[in-house]
Every structure is written in structure tokens, then in C-alpha cells.
N, C-alpha and C positions, 0 to 999 in steps of 0.2 A: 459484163459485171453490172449488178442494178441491186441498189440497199432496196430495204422495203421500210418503205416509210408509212404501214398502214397505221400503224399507232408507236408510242414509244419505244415498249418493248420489243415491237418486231425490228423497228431502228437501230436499237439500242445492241438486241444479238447479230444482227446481220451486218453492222460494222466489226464485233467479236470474230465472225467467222470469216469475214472477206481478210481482215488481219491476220489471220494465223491461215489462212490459205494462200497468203502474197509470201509470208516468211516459208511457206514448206510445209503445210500441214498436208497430210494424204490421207489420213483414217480417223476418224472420228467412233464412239461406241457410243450408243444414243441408250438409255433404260427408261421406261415408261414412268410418266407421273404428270401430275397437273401444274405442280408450281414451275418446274422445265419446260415448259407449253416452249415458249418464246425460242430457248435454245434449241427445242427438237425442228422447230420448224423450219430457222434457220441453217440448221446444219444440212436438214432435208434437201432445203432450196438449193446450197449450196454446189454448185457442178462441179468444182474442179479439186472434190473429194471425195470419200467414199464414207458415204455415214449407215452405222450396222446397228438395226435397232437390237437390243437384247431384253431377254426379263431379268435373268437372276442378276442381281450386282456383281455379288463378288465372281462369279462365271464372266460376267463381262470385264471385269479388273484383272485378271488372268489372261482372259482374251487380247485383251490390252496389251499386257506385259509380253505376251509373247510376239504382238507384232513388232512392238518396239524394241523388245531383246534382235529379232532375226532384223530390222531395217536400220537401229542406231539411233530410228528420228523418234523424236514426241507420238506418241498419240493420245488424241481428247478423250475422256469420259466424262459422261455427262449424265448427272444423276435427280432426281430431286429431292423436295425438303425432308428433312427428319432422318431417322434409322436410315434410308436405303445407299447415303454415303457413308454410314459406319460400315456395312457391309463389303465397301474399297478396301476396307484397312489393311486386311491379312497383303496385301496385294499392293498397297503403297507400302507397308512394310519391305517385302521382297524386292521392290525396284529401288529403296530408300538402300538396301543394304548389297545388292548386287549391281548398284548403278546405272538403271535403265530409265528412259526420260521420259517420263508420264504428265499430263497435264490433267486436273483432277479442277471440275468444274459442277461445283454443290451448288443448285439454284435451294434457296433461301427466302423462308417467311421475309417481310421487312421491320425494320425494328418494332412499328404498334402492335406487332401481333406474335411478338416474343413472351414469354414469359407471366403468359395471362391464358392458359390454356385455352388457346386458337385453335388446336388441332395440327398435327405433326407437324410442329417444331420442338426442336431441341437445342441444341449450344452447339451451332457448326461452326465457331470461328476458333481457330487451331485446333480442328479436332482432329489432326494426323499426330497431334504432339511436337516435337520436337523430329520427324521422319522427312518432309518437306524439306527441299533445296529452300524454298521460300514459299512463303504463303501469306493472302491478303486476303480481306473482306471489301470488293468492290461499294463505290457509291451507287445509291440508286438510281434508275437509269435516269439521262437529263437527255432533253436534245439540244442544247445550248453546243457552238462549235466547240467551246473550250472545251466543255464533260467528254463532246466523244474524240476528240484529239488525246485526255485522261487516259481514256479506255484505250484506245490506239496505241499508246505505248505504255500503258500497264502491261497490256498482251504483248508486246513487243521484250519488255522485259522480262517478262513470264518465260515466253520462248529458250531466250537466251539464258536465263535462269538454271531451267529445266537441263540443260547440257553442260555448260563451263562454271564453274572449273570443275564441278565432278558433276555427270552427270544424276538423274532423278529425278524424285517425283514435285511437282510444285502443284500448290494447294489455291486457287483462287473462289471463294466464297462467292454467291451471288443473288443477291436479295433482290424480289422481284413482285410489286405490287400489280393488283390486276388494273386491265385486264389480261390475261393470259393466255387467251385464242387472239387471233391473224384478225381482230373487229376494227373496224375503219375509223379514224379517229381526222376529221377534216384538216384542226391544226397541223397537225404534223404530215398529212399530205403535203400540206403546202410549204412544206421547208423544202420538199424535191425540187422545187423550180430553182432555188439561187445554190445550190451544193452542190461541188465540183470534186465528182468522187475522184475524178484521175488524178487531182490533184492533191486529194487527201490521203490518199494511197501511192503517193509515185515513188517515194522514197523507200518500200518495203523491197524483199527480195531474199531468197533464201540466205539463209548468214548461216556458218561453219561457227565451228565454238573459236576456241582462242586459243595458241598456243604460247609457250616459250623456248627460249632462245639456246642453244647447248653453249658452256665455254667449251673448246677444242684441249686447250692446257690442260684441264682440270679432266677431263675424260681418258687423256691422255697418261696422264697421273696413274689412274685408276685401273687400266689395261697394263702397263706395266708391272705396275704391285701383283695382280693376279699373275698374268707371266712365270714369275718369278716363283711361284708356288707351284709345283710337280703334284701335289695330294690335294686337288681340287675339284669342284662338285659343282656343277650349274642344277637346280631344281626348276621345273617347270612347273605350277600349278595351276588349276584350273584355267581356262581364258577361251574367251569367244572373240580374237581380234575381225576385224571387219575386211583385211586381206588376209585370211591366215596361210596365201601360200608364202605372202610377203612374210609373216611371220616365223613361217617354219625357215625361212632359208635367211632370216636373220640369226634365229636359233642358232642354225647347223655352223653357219661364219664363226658366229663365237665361241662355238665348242672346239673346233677349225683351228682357230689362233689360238687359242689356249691349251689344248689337249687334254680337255676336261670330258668328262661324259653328264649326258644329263638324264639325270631323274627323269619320264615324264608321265606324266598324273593320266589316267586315261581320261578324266574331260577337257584334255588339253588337243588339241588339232593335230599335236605331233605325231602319232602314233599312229595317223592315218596318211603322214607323207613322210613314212619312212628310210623310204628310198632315198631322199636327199639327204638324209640324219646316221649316219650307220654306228653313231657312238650312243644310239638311246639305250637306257632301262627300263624298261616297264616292270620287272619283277621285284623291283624291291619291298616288297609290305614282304614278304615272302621269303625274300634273304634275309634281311633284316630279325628274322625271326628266332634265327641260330646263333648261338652267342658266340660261337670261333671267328662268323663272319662280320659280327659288328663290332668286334673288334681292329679286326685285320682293316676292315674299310675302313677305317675312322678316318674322315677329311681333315684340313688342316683351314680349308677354306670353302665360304661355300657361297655362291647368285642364287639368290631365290627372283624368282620371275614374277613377280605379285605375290599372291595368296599363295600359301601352302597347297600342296596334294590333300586329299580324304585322310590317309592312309595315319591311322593314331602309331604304328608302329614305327613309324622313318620320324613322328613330333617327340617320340617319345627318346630315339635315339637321338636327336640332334639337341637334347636338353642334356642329356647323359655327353656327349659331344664337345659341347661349347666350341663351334670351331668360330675362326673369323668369318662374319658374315656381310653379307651385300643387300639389300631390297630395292630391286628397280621396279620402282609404282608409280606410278605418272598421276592417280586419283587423287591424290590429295588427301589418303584414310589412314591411317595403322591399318594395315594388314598384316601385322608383328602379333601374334594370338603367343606365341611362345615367349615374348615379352622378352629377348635376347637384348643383347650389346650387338645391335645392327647398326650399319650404315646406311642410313635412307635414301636413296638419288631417286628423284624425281625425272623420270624417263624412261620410253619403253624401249624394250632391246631393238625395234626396230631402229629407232631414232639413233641409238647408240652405236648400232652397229653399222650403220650406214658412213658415219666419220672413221672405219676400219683405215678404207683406201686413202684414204688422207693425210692417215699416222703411220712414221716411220716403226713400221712394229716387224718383230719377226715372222718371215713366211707362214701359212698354216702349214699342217702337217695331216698324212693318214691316221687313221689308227692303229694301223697296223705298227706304225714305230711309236705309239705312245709312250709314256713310262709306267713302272710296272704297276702304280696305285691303282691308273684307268684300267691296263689290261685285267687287273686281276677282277675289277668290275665286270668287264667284259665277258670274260671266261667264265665268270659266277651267273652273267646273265644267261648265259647259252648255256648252260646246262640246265638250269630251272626253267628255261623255256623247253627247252628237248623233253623234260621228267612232264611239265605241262600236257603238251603236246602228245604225248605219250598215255597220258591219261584219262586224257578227255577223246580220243579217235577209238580207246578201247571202251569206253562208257557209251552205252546204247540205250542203257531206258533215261526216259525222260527227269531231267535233273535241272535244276535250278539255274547253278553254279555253271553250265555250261552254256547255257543262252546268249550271253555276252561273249566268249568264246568264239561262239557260232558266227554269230550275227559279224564278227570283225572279219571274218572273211568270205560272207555271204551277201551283205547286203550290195545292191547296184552302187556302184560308183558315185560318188558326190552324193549321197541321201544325206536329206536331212534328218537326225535320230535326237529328238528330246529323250533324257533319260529320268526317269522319276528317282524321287528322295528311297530310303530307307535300302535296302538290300542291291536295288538294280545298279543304285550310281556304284557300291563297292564292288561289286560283281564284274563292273567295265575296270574299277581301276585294280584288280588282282588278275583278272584272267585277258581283256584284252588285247590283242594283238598286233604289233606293229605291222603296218601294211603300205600299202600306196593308193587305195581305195579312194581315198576326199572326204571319209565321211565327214559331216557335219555335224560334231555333236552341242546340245543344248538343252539348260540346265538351269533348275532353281537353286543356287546354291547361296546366297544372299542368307534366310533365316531356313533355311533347309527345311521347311516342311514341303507337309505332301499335298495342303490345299490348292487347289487351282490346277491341277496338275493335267487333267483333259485340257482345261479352259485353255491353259498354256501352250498347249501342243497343240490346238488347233490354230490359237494365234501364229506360232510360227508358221504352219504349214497353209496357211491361208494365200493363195496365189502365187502357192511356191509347188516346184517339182515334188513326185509324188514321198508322201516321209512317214516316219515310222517313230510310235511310240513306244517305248518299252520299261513296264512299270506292275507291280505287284499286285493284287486284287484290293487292298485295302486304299491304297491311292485314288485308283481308279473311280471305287463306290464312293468314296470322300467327294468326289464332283462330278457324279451322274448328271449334276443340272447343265454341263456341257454338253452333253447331247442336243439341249434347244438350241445354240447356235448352227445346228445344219441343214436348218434354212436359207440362214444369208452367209452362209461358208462357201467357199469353194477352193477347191482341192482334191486331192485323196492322203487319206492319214490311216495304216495300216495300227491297229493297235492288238500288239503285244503281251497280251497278260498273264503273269506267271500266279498260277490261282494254288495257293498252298492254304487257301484257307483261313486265313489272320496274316501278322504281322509275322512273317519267319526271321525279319532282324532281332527278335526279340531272344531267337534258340542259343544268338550268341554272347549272350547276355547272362550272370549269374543266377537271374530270378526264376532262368527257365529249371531250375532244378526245387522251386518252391510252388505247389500246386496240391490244393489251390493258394493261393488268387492266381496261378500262372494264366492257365486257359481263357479265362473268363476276362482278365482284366489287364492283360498283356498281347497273347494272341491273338483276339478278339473275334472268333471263328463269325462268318457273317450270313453264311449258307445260301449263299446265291444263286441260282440258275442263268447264269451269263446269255445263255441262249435265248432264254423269257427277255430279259434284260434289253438285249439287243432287238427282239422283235418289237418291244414296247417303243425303240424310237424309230424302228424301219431301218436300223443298218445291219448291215451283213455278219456272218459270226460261222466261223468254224472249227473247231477242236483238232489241235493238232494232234495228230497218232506216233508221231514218229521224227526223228532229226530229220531226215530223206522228205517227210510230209512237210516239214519247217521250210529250209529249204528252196523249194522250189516253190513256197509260197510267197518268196520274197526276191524268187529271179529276175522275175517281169512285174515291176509293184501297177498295180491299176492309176489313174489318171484322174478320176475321179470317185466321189464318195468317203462313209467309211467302213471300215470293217473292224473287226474283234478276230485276234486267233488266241483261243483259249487253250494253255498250256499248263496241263495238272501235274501238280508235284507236291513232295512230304518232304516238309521242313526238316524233319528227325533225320531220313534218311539223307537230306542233304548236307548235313553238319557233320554226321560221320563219314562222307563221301571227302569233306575239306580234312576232315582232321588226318585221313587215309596219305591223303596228296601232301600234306605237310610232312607226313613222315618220308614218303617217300622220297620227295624234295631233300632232307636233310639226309638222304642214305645219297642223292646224288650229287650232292655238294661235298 
């Protein structure tokens, strides 16, 4: 380890980055500009991380967010003055609202050169608004020991910030006079000789966030009360836990001792380690639809798992419902969107269910002796799965609606599958399928749009086994500028695109029966040639002909690179292909 003392600034970042490389920093996202000079160079020098230059911002804020969604830790971005950290925003929005821990680093005019048109400066201090875990406007850089001991555990703070108690994005400012190239500055050479880096640094070291402490009584309490309820409902929604086998078989324990069946959301990990689970439902947006059956199911009691499912017809029933409810969310947010008479406990089912063997509770039990609230769950699921299943093995041309389908019992074991916003994530949570596969799936579901959505999916699959994205044409064309990061990428990320032309979530929608404006100003037809597309960045692209061509395109995924498989379809006929299946559903219910 060696600061660089050629002048202040290069002092000044290289104690920044030797700091957040002792606490656990791995990836840094560097974007070009001249007032950043000092931090690009420094992250550069830096060895014992990996710093990815980018151009577009917000492609690099996405790239960002997806390595720190798949790792859990921080990653830096590093931008410079003016507009090009406005371009973060969509992107500190998304990790501000789906809790992922970003460190967002705006180098800064310094104050004489504010507000006197200097040339790109703007008003960067709290310009994430109120989205920031925390955010500060650093002093300018000093070499004095006190200033950078400041900075030392500003970033120390920052760090910690960024993760506990809920993780996010935190916002630190950073104003920086020239010069701003590596120029040699004698003074400050000479501070190298009496500065004793190992002992300015010896106190750093990766740090975990912070927990708290369970009462056992009080948990206790709370396991019984449910007990005692026979007409109960565990929901699962959305969650990316960091062990989710630990997850799924904390799940299953508690459905186990309860004799509950649980909801679970398809971007929930559950429905891809089924096998330990064999009380899940995945068909409810779909039962739910018939009015015999939402009645008869009506809970008495209900666990939500954090955040709700997608699914507006199970929010729409459990308002109509009013049962006793549960929220186990450890963030520290409302996730209560249906604004109920909840119970909020702070703890995740794993935590909870781990004090099972410790409480005198009653044995679990099979499902198979459930009572008859769960069974009749049960018996409704496996029929709508059979009419499913049924419908989509006799469906041979190319269709939307069965892609997600497909892909749940096709992809290799353990992939990782980003799902993009608008039609693709409903698609995974109505069609499906519970399996024992691993997939991985991962999601923007924080402010749900479709921006960053390449950007995102390459960040996760950056230095990960090979992964697959699966996302509609107009997401896709929203962040073409993800393509320049496949340069300093590395991976393979097979990309999925269901090319109908526009927006097809829009067919299910009232407006689509007003046209115009429907076409024009809803669907937003885009006329793409994917194949141009793709040759324009040099990656790979094939049109899929067939399910069989699908398929076997994703038996053995490549190791490297990316690709595009481009898969045509008509939204029209896909709407009427769902409304078919919903009927047919309720003749088999």
C-alpha cells in the first residue's frame, strides 16, 4: 500500500480509496470527466479493487446496482461536475427503494466557482433529495493529519451508512480545486517522509452491518397465536435473501409447524426449491380470479414475508379480506402499500425460525393431514397447475405468455435470470413453475421501471456463472447504451427478448380499446431490426424459430460474451391466448 503524495489532490483521493478498500470495497464504476481527474486516478492505482471505466452515467448507475444487488456490499460510482451525477438518479432512486448499498461520489466545482457561471456546475449538494441513507458535501482537500483522519472516517461512516440499519444509497459530494492531473507538487511530496500509513489505516477492516437481539417470550407468543388458527396464509413476496437455500428451508419449517400453505411470488427463490416446500402456491393471481374460490379461501390469518407479490388480484382480495395480519421485515420501511391493521415484527423468517427448536411448540406435520382450509388450497392449486400445464405443452407457436413457463423448467441449474419490469416480471409470477432448478432470479422492483435494465443485468452477471436476461423490446431499447460496458465486462449474459413490438402490458389495460392515441402513445411500436442492432455492438443474435430452437439454446448457456435471442410475437394474440386459459381454469376449478 503507497498514498500518492504528488500533490494534494492525488493525497487527498488516495487516502478515499485506500479507506474504502481496508473496509471491503471490491468495484468501483469510474465515468470520464476532468473535475474527477484526482478520483479516477486514484481508483485506477488502486490494486486491491476493480475500477470499470464507463461512459453513460446512468448505464454505469445500473451497472452498479446490479453488482451490488448480486454481492450485498457497496459499490462506488464516480462521476464528475455538473449534469453527469443527475444522470445517477433513476438508479439511486431504484437502490434508495429496493435497498441496495451504493456509494455515489460527485466530484464538485469548489465553492469560488459556484454560481458565477464557471462552466458545468450546478447545485450537487443534496441533489438525490431526500433518496440517500445519508449524504454530505466533503471539505476541500487539506493535507493537514487532522483533515485526512476527517475524511478517513467520514468514509468510514459513509460505508457503514450505506448498509445499517437499512441498506442504500449514500450521497457524498466532492469539491475539488485544481490541479487535477497526477502534477508534482514538492510540499506535499514531502509530507511522505514523517506519515505512517500503517498506522493510519490499521484500525480499518471489513465491518458487517449491525443487528438486533430476538426476545424468545415474545416470539414465542407470537408462534402460538398463529398455532391456534387452522384458516392461515404465510405470503411470500418478492426477496433476494443472500442464502436463499437458508431461506427457503426456513420458509418450509414454518409452514411445517403451522400447517399453513404459502403464497409464493415468482421473484421469490421459493419456487425454484420446491422440493423442500410441497405446501407452495404459485397459482393464485389465477384462482383468485373466481369468485366461488375467493370466497371459500378466505384466511382468517395471514404472514406476509416483507413486500407483497406483483399480483393486484391476491392485494385486491386481501383488502376485500381484512384478515389478521403479520409483516416480518427486518428494513426498517413500511412495506404495508395496502395500509392494513398489521403487525409489524422486525425480523426475517430466517432469524425467527431458527428459535423453532428452542420452543416448546407442537410437532410439524405433512400436508397430507393438513386441515381442510390448506387442503382445499392445495387441491385448487393442482388443478390450475394440471389446466396450466395442459395448455401451454399443447400451444406450439410462439407466444409470449409461455416464455416464463418455458424457461422454469429449462434453464441450467443455479442461473442467474434478471427479470425485467413490465410484462416479463407478471409472466414469471402467473405462469411459473415450481421446481428444484436454483434459479436465481433478480429484479428491479424497488420504483419498477424499465430504465437501466441491460445496465442491471450485466452488473449482476459480471464475474458470475453464465446468466440470462429476459425482458420485452421496449426495456431493452430504453438502455442500448449498456452495450459499451462489453468491454470491461466479463461473463456471458444470454439476452432473451420478447419483441412484440411496443409495450404489450399495455393490451391489458383499458386504453387498449381507444385508438388512437392507443398505438402511437401507449404501445409505442419502435421498428427495430435487432439483428442491425446487435451487429452495431459486435454481439451475437439469433432468432428463435421454435420452443425446441428455444430450448436447446439455453441447455449449455456459453461462458463467455453476449448474445440476443430474439423471439416474435403479437400482443393481440397473446391476450386472447390468456383470456382462453382463464376460462379454461375456471371450467377446471
Amino acid at each position: 500500500m503507497s498514498l500518492d503524495f504528488r500533490n494534494i489532490n492525488t493525497l487527498w483521493s488516495s487516502v478515499l480509496t485506500e479507506t474504502l478498500s481496508r473496509l471491503g470495497l471490491a468495484t468501483a464504476i469510474v465515468c470520464p470527466g476532468s473535475r474527477s481527474g484526482p478520483l479516477a486516478v486514484a481508483f485506477a492505482a488502486q490494486a486491491n479493487l476493480e475500477a470499470i471505466p464507463v461512459l453513460d452515467e446512468r448505464s454505469a448507475a445500473f451497472f452498479a446496482l446490479g453488482i451490488a444487488r448480486r454481492s450485498g456490499l457497496p459499490v462506488v460510482l464516480v462521476c464528475t461536475s455538473g449534469t453527469a451525477g443527475a444522470n445517477f438518479y433513476p438508479a439511486v432512486i431504484e437502490a434508495a427503494a429496493s435497498r441496495v448499498p451504493l456509494l455515489i461520489l460527485t466530484a464538485d466545482r469548489p465553492p469560488e466557482l459556484r454560481d458565477c457561471h464557471a462552466g458545468q456546475a450546478i447545485d450537487q449538494v443534496k441533489l438525490y433529495g431526500h433518496y440517500p441513507r445519508w449524504q454530505v458535501e466533503l471539505a476541500l482537500p487539506d493535507s493537514q493529519p487532522t483533515m485526512l483522519a476527517y475524511l478517513r472516517q467520514t468514509l468510514v461512516h459513509a460505508w457503514e451508512r450505506s448498509q445499517w440499519p437499512v441498506a442504500g444509497p449514500v450521497h457524498l459530494n466532492i469539491p475539488l480545486r485544481d490541479p487535477l492531473a497526477p502534477v508534482t507538487d514538492p510540499a506535499t511530496e514531502a509530507l511522505a517522509i514523517d506519515f505512517n500509513a500503517e498506522h493510519f489505516f490499521a484500525h480499518l477492516y471489513p465491518r458487517s452491518p449491525a443487528t438486533t437481539a430476538l426476545d424468545p417470550q415474545a416470539l414465542k407468543s407470537w408462534l402460538q397465536t398463529w398455532q391456534t388458527c387452522d384458516r392461515g396464509l404465510i405470503i411470500a413476496g418478492p426477496a433476494q435473501p443472500s442464502a436463499p437455500e437458508r431461506y427457503c428451508e426456513a420458509v418450509a419449517l414454518l409452514a411445517r409447524n403451522l400447517s399453513w400453505p404459502v403464497l409464493a411470488e415468482g421473484l421469490s427463490p421459493l419456487r425454484n426449491w420446491a422440493d423442500i416446500n410441497p405446501s407452495l402456491i404459485a397459482t393464485y393471481d389465477l384462482l383468485l380470479r373466481h369468485p366461488d374460490l375467493t370466497a371459500q379461501l378466505q384466511p382468517q390469518q395471514v404472514i406476509c414475508l416483507g413486500e407483497l407479490p406483483t399480483s393486484k388480484v391476491l392485494r385486491a382480495w386481501l383488502i376485500h379480506c381484512q384478515p389478521q395480519t403479520w409483516i416480518l421485515n427486518s428494513t426498517g420501511q413500511n412495506v404495508d402499500a395496502l395500509h392494513s391493521r398489521a403487525i409489524h415484527l422486525s425480523i426475517q423468517v430466517e432469524a425467527l425460525t431458527s428459535h423453532l427448536k428452542l420452543l416448546e411448540l407442537q410437532p410439524p406435520t405433512a400436508p397430507s393431514s393438513w386441515p381442510p382450509y390448506a387442503q382445499a388450497w392445495l387441491t385448487a392449486e393442482q388443478n390450475m397447475r394440471t389446466t396450466i400445464n395442459s395448455a401451454m405443452q399443447q400451444q406450439t407457436g410462439l407466444l409470449e405468455s409461455k416464455v416464463a413457463w418455458l424457461l422454469s423448467q429449462s434453464l441450467p441449474a443455479g442461473t442467474p435470470l434478471f427479470i425485467a419490469n413490465s410484462m416479463p416480471i407478471r409472466d414469471v409470477e402467473y405462469f411459473w413453475q415450481p421446481g428444484r432448478l436454483r434459479v436465481q432470479p433478480y429484479f428491479n422492483r424497488g420504483a419498477n421501471g424499465i430504465d437501466g435494465t441491460l445496465s442491471t443485468a450485466l452488473g449482476i452477471s459480471h464475474h458470475q456463472p453464465s446468466s440470462v436476461l429476459l425482458t420485452g423490446d421496449l426495456a431493452l431499447l430504453h438502455d442500448t447504451n449498456g452495450f459499451l460496458l462489453r468491454n470491461h465486462w466479463q461473463g456471458h449474459l444470454t439476452i432473451i427478448v420478447i419483441n412484440n413490438n411496443g409495450g404489450g402490458i399495455f393490451q391489458m389495460l383499458p386504453i387498449v380499446g381507444f385508438d388512437p392515441p392507443f398505438l402511437n402513445y401507449f404501445q409505442t411500436p419502435q421498428y427495430i431490426d435487432f439483428q442491425q442492432l446487435a451487429s452495431t455492438y459486435g454481439i451475437g443474435w439469433e432468432k428463435i424459430q421454435s420452443w425446441q430452437h428455444l430450448t436447446s439454446c439455453l441447455r449449455d448457456l456459453p461462458a463467455r460474451g453476449i448474445r440476443i435471442l430474439e423471439l416474435n410475437c403479437n400482443g393481440q394474440d397473446d391476450m386472447q391466448w390468456r383470456k382462453r386459459l382463464l376460462d379454461q381454469g375456471a371450467e377446471a376449478i
